[in-house]
N, C-alpha and C positions, 0 to 999 in steps of 0.2 A: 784294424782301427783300434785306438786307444777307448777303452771304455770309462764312460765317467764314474765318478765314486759315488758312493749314495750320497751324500749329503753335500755334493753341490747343485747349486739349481742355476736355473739361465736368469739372468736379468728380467725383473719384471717389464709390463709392454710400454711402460711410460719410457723405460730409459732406453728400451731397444728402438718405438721410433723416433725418439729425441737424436739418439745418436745418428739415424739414418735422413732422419730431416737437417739437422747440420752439413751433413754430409755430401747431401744433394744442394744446397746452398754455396757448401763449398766450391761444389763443383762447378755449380754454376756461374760465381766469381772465375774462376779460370778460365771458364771456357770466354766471357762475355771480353777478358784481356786478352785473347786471343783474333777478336775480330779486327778487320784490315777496311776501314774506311775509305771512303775514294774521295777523291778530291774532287774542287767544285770541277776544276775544268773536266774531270772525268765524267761528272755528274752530266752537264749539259753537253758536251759530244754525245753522251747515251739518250740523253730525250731528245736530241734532234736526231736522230736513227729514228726513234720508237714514231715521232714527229711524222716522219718521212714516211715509214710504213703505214703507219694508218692512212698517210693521205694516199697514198699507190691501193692499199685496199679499199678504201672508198670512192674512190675511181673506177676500180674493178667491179663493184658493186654494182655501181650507177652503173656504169655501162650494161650489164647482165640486165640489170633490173629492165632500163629505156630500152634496150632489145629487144627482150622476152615480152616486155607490152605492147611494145610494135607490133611485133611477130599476132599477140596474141590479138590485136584490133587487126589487122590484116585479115587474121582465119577467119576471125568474127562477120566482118564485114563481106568476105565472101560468100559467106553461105546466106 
């Protein structure tokens, strides 16, 4: 490794995070043109999926649910 010379110093900390807080701004402008939007039609084919799911899990739910208290006023009632 290169050794430094005596009489240079590092940048003070103002200007080391000034240049790392640009930097991370910078980066974060690239990344943020990098994103890939969906179009509306894509938008509402994916909530009618999400749409569809919830109602098949809420179905499933109800069902377990009205079952399991059946089940459970049945035992009830026998004993």
């Amino acid at each position: 490794m290169a050794k430094k010379k005596a009489n240079e110093k590092k940048p003070n900390i103002f200007k080391r995070m000034g240049k790392g807080i640009a930097k991370f701004f910078r980066d974060i402008k690239s990344e943020i043109k990098k994103i890939v939007w969906p179009t509306p039609k894509t938008t509402f084919k994916n909530m009618g999926i999400v749409l569809l799911a919830m109602l098949i899990v809420g179905v499933v739910v109800f069902g377990l649910d009205a079952g399991l208290g059946w089940l459970l006023g049945f035992v009830m009632h026998v004993s």
